[in-house]
TORKOL-4160 file (C-alpha; in steps of 0.2 Angstrom, whole numbers, padded with zeros to 4 digits, m for minus):
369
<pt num="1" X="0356" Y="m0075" Z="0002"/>
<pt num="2" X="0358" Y="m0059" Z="m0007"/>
<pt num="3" X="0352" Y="m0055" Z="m0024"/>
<pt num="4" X="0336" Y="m0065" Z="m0032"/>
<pt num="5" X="0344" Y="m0074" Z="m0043"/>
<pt num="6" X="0364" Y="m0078" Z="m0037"/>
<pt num="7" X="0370" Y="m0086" Z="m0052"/>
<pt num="8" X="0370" Y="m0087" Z="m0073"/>
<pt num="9" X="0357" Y="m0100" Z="m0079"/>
<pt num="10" X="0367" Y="m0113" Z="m0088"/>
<pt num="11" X="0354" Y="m0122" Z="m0093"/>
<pt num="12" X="0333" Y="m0121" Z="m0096"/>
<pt num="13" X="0329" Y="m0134" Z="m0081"/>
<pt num="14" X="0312" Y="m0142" Z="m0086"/>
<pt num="15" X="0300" Y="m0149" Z="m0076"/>
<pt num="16" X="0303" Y="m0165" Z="m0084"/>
<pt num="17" X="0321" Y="m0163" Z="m0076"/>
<pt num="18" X="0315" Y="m0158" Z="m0057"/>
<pt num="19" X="0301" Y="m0173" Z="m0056"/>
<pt num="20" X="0312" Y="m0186" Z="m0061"/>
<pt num="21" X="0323" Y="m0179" Z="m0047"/>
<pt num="22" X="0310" Y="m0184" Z="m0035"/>
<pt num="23" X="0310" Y="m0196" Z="m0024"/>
<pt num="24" X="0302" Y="m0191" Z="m0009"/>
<pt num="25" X="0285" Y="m0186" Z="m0005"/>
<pt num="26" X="0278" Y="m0169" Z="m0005"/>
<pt num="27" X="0281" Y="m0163" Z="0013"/>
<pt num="28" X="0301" Y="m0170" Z="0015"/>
<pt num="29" X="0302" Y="m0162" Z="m0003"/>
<pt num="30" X="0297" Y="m0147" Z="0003"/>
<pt num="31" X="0308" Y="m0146" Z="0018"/>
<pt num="32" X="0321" Y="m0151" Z="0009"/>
<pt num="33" X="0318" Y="m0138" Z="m0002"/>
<pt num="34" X="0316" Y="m0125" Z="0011"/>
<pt num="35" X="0332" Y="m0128" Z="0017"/>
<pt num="36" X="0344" Y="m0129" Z="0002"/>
<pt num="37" X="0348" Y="m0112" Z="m0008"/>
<pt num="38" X="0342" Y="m0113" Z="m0026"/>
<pt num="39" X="0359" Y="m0106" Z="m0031"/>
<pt num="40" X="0365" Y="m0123" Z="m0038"/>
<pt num="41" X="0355" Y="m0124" Z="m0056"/>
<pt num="42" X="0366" Y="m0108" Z="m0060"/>
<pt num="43" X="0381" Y="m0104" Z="m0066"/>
<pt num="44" X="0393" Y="m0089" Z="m0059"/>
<pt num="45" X="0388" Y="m0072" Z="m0064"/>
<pt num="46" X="0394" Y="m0064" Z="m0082"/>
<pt num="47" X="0410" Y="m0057" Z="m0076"/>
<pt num="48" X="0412" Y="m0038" Z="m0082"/>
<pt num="49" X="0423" Y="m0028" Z="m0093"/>
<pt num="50" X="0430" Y="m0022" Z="m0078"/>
<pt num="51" X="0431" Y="m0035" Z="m0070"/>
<pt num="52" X="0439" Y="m0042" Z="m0083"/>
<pt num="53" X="0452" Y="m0032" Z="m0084"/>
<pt num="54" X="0446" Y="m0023" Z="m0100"/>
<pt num="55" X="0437" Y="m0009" Z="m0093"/>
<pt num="56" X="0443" Y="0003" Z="m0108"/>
<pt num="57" X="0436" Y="m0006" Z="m0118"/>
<pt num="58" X="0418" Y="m0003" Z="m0110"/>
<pt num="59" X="0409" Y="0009" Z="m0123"/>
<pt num="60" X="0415" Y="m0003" Z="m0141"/>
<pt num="61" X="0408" Y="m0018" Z="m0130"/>
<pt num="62" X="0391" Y="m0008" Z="m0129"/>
<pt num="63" X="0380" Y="m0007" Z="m0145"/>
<pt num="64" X="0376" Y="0012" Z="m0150"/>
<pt num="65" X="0358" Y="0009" Z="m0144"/>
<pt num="66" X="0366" Y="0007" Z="m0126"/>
<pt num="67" X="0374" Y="0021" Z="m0129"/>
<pt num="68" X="0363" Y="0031" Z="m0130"/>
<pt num="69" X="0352" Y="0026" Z="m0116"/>
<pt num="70" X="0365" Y="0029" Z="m0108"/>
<pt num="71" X="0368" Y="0048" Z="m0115"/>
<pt num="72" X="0349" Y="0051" Z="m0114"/>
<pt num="73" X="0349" Y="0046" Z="m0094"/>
<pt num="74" X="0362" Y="0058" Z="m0093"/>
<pt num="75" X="0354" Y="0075" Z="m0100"/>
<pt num="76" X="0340" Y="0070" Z="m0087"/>
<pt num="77" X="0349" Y="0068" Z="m0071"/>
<pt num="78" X="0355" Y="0085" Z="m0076"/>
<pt num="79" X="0341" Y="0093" Z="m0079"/>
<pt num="80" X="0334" Y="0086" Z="m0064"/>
<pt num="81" X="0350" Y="0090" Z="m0052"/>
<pt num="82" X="0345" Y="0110" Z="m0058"/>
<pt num="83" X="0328" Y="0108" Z="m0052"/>
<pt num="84" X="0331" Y="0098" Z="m0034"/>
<pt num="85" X="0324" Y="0083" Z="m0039"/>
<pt num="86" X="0323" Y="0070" Z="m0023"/>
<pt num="87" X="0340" Y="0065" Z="m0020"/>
<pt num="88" X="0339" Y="0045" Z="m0018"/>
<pt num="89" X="0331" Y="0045" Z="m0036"/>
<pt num="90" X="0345" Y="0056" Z="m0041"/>
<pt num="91" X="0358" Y="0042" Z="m0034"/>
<pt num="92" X="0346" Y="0029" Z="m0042"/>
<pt num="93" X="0349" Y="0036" Z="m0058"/>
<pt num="94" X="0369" Y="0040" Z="m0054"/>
<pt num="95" X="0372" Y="0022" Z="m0051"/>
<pt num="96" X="0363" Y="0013" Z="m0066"/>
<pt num="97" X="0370" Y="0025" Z="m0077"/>
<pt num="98" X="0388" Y="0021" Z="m0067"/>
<pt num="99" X="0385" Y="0003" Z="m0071"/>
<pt num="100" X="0378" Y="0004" Z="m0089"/>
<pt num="101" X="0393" Y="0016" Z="m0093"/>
<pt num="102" X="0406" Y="0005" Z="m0084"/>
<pt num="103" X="0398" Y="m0011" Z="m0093"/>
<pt num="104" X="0395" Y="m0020" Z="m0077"/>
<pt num="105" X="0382" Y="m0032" Z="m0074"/>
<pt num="106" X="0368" Y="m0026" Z="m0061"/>
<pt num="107" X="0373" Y="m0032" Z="m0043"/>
<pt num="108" X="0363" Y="m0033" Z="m0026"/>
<pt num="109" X="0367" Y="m0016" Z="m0024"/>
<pt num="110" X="0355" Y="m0011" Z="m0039"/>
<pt num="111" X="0343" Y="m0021" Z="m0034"/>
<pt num="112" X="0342" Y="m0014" Z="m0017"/>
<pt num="113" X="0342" Y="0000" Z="m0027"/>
<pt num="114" X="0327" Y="m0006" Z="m0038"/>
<pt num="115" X="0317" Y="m0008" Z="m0022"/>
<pt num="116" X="0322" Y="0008" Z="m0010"/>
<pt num="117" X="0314" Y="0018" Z="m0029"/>
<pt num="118" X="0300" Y="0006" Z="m0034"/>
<pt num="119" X="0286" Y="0018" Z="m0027"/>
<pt num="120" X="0294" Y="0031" Z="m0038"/>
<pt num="121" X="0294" Y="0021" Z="m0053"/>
<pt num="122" X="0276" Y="0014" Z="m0051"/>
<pt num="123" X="0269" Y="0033" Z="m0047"/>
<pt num="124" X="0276" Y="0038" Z="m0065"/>
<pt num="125" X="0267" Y="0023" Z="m0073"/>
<pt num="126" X="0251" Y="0026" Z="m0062"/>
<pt num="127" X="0249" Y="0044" Z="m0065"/>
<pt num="128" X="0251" Y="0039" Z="m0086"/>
<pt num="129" X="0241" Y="0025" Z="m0086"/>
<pt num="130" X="0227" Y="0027" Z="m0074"/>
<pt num="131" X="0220" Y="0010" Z="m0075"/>
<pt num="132" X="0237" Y="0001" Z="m0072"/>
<pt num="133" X="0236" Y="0004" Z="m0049"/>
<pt num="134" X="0253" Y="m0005" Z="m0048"/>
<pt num="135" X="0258" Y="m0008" Z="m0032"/>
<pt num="136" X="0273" Y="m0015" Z="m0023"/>
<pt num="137" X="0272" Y="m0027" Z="m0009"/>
<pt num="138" X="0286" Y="m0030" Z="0002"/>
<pt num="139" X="0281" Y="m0047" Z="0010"/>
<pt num="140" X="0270" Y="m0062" Z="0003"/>
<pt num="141" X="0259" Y="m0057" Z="0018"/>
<pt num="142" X="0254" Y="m0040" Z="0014"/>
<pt num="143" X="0250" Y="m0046" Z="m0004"/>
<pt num="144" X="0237" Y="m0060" Z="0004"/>
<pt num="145" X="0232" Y="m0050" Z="0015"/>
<pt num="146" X="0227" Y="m0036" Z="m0001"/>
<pt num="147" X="0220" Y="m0048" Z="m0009"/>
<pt num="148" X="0204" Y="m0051" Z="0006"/>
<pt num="149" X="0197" Y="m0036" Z="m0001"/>
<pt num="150" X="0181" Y="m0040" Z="m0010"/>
<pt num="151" X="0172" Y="m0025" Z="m0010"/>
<pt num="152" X="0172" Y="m0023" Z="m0026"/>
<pt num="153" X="0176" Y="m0026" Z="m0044"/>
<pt num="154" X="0196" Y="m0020" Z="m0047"/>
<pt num="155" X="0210" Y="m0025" Z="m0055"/>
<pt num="156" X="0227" Y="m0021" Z="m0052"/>
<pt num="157" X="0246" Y="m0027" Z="m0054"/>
<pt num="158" X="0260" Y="m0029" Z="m0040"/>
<pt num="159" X="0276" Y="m0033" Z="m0040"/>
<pt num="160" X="0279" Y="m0044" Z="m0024"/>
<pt num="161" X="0293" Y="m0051" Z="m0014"/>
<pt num="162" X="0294" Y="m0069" Z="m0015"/>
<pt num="163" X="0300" Y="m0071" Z="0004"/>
<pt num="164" X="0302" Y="m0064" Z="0020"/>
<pt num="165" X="0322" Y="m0059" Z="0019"/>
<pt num="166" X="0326" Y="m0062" Z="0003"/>
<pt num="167" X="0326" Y="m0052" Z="m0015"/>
<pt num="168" X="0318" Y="m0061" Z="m0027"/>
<pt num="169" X="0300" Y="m0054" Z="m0034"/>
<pt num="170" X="0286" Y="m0061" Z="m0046"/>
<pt num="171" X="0273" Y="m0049" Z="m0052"/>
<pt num="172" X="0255" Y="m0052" Z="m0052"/>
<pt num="173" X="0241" Y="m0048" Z="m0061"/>
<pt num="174" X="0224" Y="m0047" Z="m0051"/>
<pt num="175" X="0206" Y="m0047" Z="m0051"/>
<pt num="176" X="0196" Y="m0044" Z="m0035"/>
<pt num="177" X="0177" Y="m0045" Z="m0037"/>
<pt num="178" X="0162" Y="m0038" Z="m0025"/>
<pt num="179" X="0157" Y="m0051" Z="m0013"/>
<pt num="180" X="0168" Y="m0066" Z="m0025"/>
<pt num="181" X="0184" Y="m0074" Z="m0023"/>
<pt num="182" X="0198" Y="m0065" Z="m0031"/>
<pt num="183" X="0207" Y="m0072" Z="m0047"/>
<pt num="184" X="0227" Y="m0070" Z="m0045"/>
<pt num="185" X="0241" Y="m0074" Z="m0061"/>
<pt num="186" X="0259" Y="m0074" Z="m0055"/>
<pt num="187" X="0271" Y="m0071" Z="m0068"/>
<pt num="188" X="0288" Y="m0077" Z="m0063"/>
<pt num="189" X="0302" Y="m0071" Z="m0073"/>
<pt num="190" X="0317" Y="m0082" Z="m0069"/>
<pt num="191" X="0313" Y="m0102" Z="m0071"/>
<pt num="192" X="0299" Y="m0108" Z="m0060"/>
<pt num="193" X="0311" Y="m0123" Z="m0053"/>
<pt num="194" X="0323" Y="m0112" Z="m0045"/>
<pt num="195" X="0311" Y="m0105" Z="m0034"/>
<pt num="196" X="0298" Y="m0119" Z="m0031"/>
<pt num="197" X="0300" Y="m0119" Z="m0014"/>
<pt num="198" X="0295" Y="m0101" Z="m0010"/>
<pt num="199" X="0281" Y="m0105" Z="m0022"/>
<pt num="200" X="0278" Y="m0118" Z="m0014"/>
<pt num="201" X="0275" Y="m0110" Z="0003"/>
<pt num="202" X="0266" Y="m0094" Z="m0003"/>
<pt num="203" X="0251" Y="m0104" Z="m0012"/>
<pt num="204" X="0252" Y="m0115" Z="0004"/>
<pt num="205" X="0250" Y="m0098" Z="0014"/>
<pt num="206" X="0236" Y="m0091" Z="0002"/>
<pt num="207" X="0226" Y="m0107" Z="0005"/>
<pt num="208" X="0226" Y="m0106" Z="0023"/>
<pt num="209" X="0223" Y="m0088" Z="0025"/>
<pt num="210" X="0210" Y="m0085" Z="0008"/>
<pt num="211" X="0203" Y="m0105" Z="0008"/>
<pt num="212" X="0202" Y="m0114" Z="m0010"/>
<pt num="213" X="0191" Y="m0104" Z="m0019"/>
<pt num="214" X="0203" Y="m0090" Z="m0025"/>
<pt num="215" X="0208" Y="m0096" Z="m0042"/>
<pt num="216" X="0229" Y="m0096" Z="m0044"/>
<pt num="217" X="0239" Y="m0098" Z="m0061"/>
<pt num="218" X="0258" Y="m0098" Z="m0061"/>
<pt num="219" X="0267" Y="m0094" Z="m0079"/>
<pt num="220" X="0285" Y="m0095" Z="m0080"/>
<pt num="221" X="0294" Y="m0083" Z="m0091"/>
<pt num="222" X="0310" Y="m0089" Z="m0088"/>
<pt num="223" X="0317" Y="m0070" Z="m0099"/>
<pt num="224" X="0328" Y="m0068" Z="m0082"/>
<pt num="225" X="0346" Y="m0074" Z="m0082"/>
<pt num="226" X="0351" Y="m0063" Z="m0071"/>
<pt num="227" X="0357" Y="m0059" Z="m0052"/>
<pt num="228" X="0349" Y="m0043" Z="m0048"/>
<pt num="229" X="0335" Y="m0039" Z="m0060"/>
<pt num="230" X="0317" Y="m0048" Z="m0054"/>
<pt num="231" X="0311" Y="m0031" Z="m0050"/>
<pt num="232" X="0314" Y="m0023" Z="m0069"/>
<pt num="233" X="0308" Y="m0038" Z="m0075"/>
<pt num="234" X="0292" Y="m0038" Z="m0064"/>
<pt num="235" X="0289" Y="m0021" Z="m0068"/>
<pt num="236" X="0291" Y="m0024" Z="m0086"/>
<pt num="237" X="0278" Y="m0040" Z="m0085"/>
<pt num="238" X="0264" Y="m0028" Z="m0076"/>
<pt num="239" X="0267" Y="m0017" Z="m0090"/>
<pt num="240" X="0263" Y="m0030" Z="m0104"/>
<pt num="241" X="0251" Y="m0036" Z="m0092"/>
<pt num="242" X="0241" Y="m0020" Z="m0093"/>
<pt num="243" X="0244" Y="m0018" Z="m0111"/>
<pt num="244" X="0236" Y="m0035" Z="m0116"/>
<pt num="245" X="0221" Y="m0032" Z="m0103"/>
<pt num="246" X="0206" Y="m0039" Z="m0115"/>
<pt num="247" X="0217" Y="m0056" Z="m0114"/>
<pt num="248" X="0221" Y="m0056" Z="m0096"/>
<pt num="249" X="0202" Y="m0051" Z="m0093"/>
<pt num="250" X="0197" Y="m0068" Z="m0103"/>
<pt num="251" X="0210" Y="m0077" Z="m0093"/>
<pt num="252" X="0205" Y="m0070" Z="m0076"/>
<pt num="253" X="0185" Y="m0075" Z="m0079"/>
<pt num="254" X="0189" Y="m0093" Z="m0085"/>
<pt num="255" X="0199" Y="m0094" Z="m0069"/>
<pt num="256" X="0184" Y="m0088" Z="m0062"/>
<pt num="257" X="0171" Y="m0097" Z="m0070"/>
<pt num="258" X="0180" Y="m0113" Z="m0069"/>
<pt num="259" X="0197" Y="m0113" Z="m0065"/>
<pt num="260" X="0208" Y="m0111" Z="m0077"/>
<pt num="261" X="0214" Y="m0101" Z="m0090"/>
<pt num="262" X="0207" Y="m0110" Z="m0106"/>
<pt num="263" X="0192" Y="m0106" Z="m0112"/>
<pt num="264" X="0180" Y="m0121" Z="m0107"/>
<pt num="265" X="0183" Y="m0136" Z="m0120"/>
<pt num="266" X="0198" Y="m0130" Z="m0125"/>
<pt num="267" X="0210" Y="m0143" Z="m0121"/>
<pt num="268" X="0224" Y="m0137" Z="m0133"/>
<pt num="269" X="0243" Y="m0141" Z="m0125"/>
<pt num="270" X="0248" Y="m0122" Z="m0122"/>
<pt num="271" X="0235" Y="m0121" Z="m0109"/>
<pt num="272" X="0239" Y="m0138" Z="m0101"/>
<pt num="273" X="0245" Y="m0137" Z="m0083"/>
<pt num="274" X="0263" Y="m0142" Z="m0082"/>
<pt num="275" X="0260" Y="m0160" Z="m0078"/>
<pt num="276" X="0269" Y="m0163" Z="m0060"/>
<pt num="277" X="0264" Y="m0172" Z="m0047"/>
<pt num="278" X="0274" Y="m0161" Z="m0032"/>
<pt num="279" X="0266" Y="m0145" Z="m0040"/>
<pt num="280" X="0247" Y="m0153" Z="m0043"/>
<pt num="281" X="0251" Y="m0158" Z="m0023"/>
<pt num="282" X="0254" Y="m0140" Z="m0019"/>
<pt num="283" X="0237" Y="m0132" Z="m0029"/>
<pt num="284" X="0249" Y="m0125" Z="m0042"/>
<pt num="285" X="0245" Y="m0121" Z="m0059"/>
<pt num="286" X="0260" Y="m0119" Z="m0067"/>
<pt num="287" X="0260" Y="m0114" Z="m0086"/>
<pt num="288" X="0274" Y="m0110" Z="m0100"/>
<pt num="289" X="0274" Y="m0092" Z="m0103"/>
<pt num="290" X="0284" Y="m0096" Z="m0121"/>
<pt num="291" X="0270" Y="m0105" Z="m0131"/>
<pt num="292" X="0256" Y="m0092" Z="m0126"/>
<pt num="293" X="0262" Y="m0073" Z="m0119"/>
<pt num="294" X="0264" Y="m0061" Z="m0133"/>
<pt num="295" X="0282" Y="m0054" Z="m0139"/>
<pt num="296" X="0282" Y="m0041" Z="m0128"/>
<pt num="297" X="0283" Y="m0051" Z="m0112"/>
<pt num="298" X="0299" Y="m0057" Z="m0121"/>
<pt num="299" X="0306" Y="m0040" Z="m0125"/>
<pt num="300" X="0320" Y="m0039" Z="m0112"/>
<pt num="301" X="0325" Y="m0057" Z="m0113"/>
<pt num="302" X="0343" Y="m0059" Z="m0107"/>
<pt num="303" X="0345" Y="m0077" Z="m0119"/>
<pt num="304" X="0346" Y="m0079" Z="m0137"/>
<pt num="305" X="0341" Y="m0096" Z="m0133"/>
<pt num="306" X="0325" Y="m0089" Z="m0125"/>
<pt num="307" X="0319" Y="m0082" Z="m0139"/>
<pt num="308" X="0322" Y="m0095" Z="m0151"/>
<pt num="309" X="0313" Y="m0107" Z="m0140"/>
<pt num="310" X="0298" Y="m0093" Z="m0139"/>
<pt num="311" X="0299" Y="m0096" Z="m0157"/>
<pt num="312" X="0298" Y="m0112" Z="m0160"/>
<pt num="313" X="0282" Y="m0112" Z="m0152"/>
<pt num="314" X="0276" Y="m0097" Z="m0159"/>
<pt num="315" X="0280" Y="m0097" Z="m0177"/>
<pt num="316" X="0283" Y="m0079" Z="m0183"/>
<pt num="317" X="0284" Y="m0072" Z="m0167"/>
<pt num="318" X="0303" Y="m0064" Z="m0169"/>
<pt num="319" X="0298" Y="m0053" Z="m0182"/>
<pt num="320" X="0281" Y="m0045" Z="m0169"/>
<pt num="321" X="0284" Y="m0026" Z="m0166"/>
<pt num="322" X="0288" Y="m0023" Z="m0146"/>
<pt num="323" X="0291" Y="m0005" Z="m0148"/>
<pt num="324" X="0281" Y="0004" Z="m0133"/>
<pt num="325" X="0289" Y="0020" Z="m0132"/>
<pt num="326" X="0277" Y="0035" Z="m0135"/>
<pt num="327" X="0295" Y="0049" Z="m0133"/>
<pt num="328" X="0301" Y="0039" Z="m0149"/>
<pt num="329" X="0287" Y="0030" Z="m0159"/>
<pt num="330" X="0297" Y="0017" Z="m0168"/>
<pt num="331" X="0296" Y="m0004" Z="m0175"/>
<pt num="332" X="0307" Y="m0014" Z="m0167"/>
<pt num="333" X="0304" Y="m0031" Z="m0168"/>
<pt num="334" X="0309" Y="m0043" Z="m0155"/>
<pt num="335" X="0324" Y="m0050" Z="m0166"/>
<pt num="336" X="0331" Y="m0031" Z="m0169"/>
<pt num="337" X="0328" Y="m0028" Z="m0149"/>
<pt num="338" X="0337" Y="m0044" Z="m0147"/>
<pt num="339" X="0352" Y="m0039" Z="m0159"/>
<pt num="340" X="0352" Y="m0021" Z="m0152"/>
<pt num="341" X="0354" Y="m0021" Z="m0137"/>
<pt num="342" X="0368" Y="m0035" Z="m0136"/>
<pt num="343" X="0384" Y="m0031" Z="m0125"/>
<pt num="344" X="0399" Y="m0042" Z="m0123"/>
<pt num="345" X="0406" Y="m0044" Z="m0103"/>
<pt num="346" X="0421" Y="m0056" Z="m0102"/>
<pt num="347" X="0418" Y="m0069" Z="m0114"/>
<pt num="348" X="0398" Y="m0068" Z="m0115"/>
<pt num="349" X="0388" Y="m0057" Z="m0126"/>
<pt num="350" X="0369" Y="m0055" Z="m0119"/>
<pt num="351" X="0356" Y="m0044" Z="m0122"/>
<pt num="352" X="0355" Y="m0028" Z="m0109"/>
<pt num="353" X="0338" Y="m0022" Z="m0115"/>
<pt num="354" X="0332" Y="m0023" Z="m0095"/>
<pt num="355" X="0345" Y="m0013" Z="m0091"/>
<pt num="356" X="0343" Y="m0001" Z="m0102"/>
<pt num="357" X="0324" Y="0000" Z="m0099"/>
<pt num="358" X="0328" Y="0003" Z="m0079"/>
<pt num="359" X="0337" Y="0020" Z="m0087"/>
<pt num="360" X="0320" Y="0024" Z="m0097"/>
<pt num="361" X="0311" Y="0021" Z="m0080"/>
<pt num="362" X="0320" Y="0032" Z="m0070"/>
<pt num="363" X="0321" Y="0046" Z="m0084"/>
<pt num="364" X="0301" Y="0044" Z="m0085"/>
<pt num="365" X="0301" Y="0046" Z="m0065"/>
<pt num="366" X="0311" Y="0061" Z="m0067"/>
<pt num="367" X="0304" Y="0069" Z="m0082"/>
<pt num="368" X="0287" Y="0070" Z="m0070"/>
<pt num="369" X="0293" Y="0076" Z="m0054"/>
């Protein structure tokens, strides 16, 4: 299988729609699900201008705020090809500034791409924010095995590769605690149901190597719509993570202290576990990232239909500022982000916020080496 996501979500699959599907128990379920690609709940990817047959068209198909991410990726790679700047961030940059220019939608090849360059990204991030320590780890067994340590008090965020030889990655947000089990909350940015079954067998791995008494909460953000952008999107969530630390702090200790992320007596529907009987059998948590996460976690969402859904369980929440940029301080809200960042490729138009902010991630990498 190649990229993380291989196809266009048609639809939002709920869990409603997957456990009335069942009909096995857990275990043939599981290899059943083990076995079959997660591919067909999507439809094919948006086809390109080029692709198209319209490639000339490219730059009125963009909106000016692409453009100009584009332009300001531009005048860095040059100024960083004048002072030798590492060459495979330089062919980073090249090729999603190819793609954004082009109008082509992010392939495998970016998200190789997005991988090969993630350490130079995160060193950006961790050198300006001190307290973020974001890692990347490249297997489900290095991120178990990280999480062992508990020696002392830390947090920290990774973005992890769901499975051995795949592409696909969550991020987490972690608490290790001195001579305690460690809290861990996965943040999956595609919809949960398309990769249940790598889920499935990570927290079946974390119970066997860490026992039950790490605490696990899985939220689905279901912003990706996309084939190759789990990574960006994962990066993206560690951010937010970090920036709305006091909450994830209150989350983590009530996972801690007993279990789960509501505050004890609080038995509002927001924090209520999805309520399925395959993932309750597999120890996992799953919650719905759209009543609850603030706007920012929703900044880069591919959908229209996303965000209106966001809304409608969050009253007011279109018109919340998700401007984090320190070059340009601005208000954007996430209705303007929405609107200004919307490109047309074939007969779709989407939002290419996330691939606009890969071009501001690599500009900030380059700007600091």
């Amino acid at each position: 299988m190649g990229g993380c996501i291989s196809r266009m979500s048609g639809r939002r699959e709920t869990h409603q729609d997957y456990r009335h599907s069942q009909e096995t128990e857990f275990a043939a379920h599981l290899e059943s699900a083990q076995s079959s690609s997660p591919r067909s709940s999507f439809e094919r990817p948006l086809q390109s201008t080029e692709q198209s047959g319209s490639g000339n068209a490219s730059s009125r198909s963009r909106s000016s705020r692409v453009n100009e991410k584009i332009e300001l990726l531009g005048q860095t790679l040059e100024r960083a090809r004048q002072t030798g700047t590492p060459s495979s961030l330089m062919e980073y940059g090249r090729q999603v500034a190819h793609y954004l220019s082009a109008n082509t939608q992010p392939d495998e090849r970016i998200l190789s791409l997005d991988i090969n360059n993630f350490h130079h990204l995160a060193a950006s991030y961790n050198r300006r924010y001190p307290e973020l320590d974001l890692r990347h780890m490249d297997s489900p067994a290095t991120f178990l095995d990280t999480l062992n340590d508990r020696s002392r008090d830390r947090a920290w965020r990774a973005v992890v590769r769901l499975s051995d030889g795949e592409k696909h990655h969550f991020a987490a947000d972690v608490r290790t605690r001195a001579g305690a089990a460690p809290t861990v909350i996965v943040m999956e940015g595609a919809n949960f149901y398309t990769f249940v079954a790598p889920h499935f067998k990570l927290r079946a791995a974390s119970l066997e190597q860490l026992g039950a008494e790490p605490q696990w909460a899985f939220i689905e953000i279901d912003a990706q719509k996309s084939a190759a952008d789990c990574v960006m999107f994962g990066l993206q969530f560690a951010l937010a993570a970090h920036r709305e630390s006091p909450t994830f702090d209150s989350w983590h200790d009530n996972l801690h202290q007993h279990g789960t992320m509501a505050r004890e007596g609080d038995c509002s529907s927001d924090f209520m576990p999805s309520p399925d009987a395959m993932l309750e059998y597999a120890q996992i948590n799953l919650f719905h990232g759209e009543r609850f996460l603030p706007a920012p976690f929703y900044k880069h969402s591919h959908s229209s239909s996303v965000i209106a859904e966001v809304a409608g369980h969050q009253p007011g929440i279109k018109e919340r500022d998700v401007s984090t940029s320190r070059r340009d301080p601005k208000t954007e809200s996430l209705a303007n982000r929405l609107e200004a960042f919307a490109v047309q490729r074939g007969s779709r138009q989407y939002s290419a916020s996330i691939e606009t902010s890969r071009a501001t991630k690599i500009r900030t990498a380059l700007n600091m080496i």
